[in-house]
N, C-alpha and C positions, 0 to 999 in steps of 0.2 A: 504494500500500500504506500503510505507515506512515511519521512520521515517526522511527522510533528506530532506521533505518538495518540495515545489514548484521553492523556489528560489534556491537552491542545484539541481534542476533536470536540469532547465537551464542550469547553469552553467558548469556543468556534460557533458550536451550534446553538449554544446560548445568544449568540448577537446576532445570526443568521436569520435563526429563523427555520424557516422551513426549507432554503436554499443548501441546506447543509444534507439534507437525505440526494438530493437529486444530483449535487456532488459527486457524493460516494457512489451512487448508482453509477454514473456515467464512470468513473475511477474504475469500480468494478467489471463495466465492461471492456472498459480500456486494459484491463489487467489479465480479462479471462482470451480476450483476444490475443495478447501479446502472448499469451503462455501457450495460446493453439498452434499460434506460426512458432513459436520456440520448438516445439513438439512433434511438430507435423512438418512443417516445410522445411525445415534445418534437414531434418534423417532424410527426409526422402531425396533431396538431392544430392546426397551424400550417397545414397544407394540408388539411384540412377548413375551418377558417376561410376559405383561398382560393379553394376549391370551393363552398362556399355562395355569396360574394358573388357569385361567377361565372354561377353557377344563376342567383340574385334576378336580375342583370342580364339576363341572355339571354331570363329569361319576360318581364319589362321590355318589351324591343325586341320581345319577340314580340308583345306585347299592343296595344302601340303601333303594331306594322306593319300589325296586322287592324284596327286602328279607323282609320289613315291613308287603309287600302284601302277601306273602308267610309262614309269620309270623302265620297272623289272620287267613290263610286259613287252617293251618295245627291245631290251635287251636283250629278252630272250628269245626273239624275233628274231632278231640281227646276229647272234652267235650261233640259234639253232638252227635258223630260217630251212637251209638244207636238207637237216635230219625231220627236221617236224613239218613235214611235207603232207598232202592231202587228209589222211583221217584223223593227222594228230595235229591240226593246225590250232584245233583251241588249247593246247595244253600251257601256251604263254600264256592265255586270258584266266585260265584258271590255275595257274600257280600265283599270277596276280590276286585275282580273288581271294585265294588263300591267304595270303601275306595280308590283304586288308582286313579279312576276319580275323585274322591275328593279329593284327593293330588295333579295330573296336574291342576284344576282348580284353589283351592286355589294360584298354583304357576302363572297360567295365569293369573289370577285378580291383582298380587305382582308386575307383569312386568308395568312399566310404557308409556306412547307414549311421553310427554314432558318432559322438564327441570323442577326438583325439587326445 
């Protein structure tokens, strides 16, 4: 509230009059306001901020997993291109695959369900 205490408010309201309720009224919502936005708009931009960086990251790793995966697949393309001729031509696409299900697992095993 204020600093002029309890015994000041009294006395205040004694020369006021009836101007000393609608005071404090207005005080009080001036006070219950200030403490909403302390409460509410402070955190929540603070965790937007931590929401964002979180998003940027995870498109990040995601972009990076498809070009990892696309990596091995083109590699092995290019060194086996030869051997993996007609009926084994998917086997780069699916050794890719695998390596990427192996990357979402490793990442699903890293996610935790408690407190650390």
């Amino acid at each position: 509230m204020t600093a002029r205490g309890l015994a000041g408010d009294k006395a205040d309201q004694g020369s006021k009059g009836t101007d000393g309720a609608g005071e404090h009224l207005s005080e009080l919502v001036n006070l219950v306001v200030a403490y909403a936005k302390q409460e509410t708009i402070t955190p929540l931009r603070s965790l937007t901020r931590f929401v964002a960086w979180g998003v940027a990251g995870a498109l990040l790793l995601a972009v990076g997993g498809v070009l990892a995966a696309l990596t091995i697949v083109r590699l092995l393309q290019g060194e086996l291109g030869n051997h993996l001729g007609g009926n084994l031509s998917w086997v780069p696409y699916g050794v890719g695959l695998v390596v990427a299900a192996a990357g979402a697992a490793l990442a699903a095993t890293r996610i935790s369900k408690g407190v650390r």
